[in-house]
Backbone as ProteinMPNN parsed JSONL, in Angstrom:
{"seq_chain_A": "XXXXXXXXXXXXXXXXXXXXXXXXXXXXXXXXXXXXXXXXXXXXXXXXXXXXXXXXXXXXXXXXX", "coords_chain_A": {"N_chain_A": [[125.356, 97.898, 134.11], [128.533, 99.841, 133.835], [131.445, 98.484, 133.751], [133.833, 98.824, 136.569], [137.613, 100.16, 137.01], [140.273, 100.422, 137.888], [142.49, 103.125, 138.027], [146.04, 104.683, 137.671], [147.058, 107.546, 139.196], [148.897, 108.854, 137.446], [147.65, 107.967, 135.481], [144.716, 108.182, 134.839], [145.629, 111.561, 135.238], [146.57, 111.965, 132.642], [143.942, 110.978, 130.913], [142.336, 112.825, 131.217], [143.27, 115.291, 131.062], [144.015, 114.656, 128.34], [140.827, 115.311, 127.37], [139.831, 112.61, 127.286], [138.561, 111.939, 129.9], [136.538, 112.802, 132.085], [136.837, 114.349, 135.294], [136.399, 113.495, 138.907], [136.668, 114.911, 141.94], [135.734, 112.91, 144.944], [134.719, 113.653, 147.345], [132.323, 114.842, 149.472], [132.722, 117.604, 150.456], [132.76, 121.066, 150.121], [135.041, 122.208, 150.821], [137.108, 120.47, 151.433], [136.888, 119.368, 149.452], [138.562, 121.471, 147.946], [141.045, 121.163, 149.52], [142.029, 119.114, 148.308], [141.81, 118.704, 145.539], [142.823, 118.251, 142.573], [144.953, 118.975, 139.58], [142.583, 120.038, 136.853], [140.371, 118.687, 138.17], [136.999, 118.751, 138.5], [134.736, 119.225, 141.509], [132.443, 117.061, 143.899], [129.663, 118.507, 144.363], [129.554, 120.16, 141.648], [130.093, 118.543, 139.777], [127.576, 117.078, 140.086], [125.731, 119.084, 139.424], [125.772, 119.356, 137.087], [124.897, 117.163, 136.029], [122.929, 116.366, 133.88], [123.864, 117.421, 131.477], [126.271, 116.176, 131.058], [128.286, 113.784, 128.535], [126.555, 110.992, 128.27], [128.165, 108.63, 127.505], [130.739, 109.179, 128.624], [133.732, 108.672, 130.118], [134.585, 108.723, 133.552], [135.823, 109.49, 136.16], [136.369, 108.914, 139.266], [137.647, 110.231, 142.448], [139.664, 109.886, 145.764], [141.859, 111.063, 147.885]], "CA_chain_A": [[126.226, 98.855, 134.78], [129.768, 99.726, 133.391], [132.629, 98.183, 134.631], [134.244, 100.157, 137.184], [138.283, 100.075, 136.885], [141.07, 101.239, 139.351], [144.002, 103.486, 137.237], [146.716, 105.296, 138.502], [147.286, 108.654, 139.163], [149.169, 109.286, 136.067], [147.275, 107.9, 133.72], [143.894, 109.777, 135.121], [146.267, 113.009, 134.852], [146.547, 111.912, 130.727], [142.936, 110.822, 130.351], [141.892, 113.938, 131.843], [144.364, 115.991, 129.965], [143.513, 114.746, 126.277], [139.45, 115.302, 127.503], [139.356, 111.188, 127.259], [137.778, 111.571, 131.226], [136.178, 113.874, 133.541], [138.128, 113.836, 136.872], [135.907, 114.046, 139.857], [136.39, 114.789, 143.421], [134.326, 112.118, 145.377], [134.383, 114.687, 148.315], [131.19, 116.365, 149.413], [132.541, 118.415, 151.239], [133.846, 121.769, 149.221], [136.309, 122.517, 151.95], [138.205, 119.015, 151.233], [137.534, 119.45, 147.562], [139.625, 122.52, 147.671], [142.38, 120.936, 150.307], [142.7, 117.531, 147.92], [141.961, 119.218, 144.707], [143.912, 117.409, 141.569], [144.558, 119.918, 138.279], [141.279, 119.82, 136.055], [139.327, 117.816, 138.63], [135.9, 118.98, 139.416], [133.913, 118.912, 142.323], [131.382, 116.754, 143.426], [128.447, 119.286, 143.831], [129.536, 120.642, 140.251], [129.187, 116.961, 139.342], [125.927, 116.587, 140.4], [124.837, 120.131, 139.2], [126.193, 119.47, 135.591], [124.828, 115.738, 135.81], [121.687, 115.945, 132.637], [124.646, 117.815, 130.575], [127.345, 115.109, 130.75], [127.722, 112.96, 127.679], [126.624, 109.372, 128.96], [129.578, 107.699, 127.095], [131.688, 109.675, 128.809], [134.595, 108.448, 131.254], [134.132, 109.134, 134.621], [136.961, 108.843, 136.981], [135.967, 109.548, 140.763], [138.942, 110.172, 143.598], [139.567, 110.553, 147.114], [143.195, 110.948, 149.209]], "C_chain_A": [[127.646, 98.666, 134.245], [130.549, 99.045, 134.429], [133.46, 98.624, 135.508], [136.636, 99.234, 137.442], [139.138, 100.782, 137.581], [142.397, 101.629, 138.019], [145.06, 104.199, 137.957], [146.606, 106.577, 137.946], [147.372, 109.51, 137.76], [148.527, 109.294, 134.873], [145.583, 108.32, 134.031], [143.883, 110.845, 134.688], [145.802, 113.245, 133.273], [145.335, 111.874, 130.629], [142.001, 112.193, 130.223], [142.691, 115.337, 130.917], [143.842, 116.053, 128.469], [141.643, 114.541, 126.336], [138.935, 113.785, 127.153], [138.378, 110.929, 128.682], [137.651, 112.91, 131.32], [136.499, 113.089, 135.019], [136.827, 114.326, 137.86], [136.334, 114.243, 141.058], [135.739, 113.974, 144.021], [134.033, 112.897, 146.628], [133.052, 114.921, 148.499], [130.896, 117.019, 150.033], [133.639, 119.252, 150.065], [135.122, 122.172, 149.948], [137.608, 121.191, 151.485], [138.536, 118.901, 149.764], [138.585, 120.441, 147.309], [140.636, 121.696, 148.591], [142.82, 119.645, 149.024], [142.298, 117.556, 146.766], [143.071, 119.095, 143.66], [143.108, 118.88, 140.129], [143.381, 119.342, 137.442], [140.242, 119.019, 136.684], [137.638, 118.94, 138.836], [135.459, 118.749, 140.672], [132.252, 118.265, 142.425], [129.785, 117.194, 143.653], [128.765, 120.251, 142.496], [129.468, 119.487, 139.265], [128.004, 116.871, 139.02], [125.035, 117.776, 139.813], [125.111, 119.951, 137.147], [125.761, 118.109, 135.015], [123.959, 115.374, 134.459], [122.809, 116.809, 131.344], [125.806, 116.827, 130.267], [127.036, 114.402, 130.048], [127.586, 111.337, 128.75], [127.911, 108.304, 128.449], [131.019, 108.121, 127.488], [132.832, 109.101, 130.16], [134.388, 108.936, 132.409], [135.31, 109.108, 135.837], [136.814, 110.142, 138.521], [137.595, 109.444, 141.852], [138.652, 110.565, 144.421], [140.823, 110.383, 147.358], [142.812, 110.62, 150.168]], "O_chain_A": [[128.068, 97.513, 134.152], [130.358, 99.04, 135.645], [134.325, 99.075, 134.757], [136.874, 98.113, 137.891], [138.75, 101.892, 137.945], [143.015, 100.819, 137.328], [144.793, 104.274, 139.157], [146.256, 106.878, 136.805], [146.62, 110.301, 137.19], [148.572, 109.962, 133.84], [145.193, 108.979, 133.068], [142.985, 111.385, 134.041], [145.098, 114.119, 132.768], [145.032, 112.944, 130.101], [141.188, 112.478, 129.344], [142.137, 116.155, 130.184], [143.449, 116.961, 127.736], [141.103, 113.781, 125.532], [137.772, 113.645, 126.774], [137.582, 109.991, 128.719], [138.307, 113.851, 130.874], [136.444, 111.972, 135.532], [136.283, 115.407, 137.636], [136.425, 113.08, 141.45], [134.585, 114.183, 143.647], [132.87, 112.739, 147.001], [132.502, 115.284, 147.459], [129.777, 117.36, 150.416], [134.612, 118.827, 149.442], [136.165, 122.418, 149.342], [138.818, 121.334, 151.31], [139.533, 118.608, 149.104], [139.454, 120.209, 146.468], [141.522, 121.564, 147.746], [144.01, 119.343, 148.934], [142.223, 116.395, 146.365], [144.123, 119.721, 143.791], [142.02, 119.377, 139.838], [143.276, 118.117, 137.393], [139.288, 118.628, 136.011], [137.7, 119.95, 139.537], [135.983, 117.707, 141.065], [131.272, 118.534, 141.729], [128.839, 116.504, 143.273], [128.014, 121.223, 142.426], [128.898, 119.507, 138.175], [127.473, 116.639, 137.933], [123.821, 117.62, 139.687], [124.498, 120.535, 136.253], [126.057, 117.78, 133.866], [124.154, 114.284, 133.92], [122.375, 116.72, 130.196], [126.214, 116.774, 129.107], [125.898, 113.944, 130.148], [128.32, 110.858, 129.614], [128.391, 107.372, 129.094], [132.086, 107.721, 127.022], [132.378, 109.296, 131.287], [133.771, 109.989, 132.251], [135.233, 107.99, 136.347], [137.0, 111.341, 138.728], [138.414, 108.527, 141.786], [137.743, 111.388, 144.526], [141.143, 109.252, 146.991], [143.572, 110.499, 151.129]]}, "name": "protein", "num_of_chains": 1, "seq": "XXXXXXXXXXXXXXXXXXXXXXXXXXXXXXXXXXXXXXXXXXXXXXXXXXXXXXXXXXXXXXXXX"}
């Protein structure tokens, strides 16, 4: 199992930005995903519906407020 790593805000924003991550919502509720909704984040039933298409080497960076 990967290592799981705590970043800040900002540097999320960047990873997410130069397509180095996918930003998730950890929400699962879409109501909260839309109230606490960060630019380029997904949601996490568009997570879970896009889950056999995501590269596996790919960054992952989950959030909640």
């Amino acid at each position: 199992m990967p290592d799981v790593t705590l970043v800040s805000a900002a540097e999320a924003h960047e990873r997410q930005k130069h397509g180095q991550a996918l930003l998730v919502c950890a929400y699962d509720s879409d109501e909260k995903f839309n109230t606490y909704r960060l630019e380029g984040a997904i949601s996490l039933s568009e997570f879970a519906s896009r889950l056999d298409a995501i590269d596996r080497d790919r960054e992952l960076i989950f959030y909640c407020n």
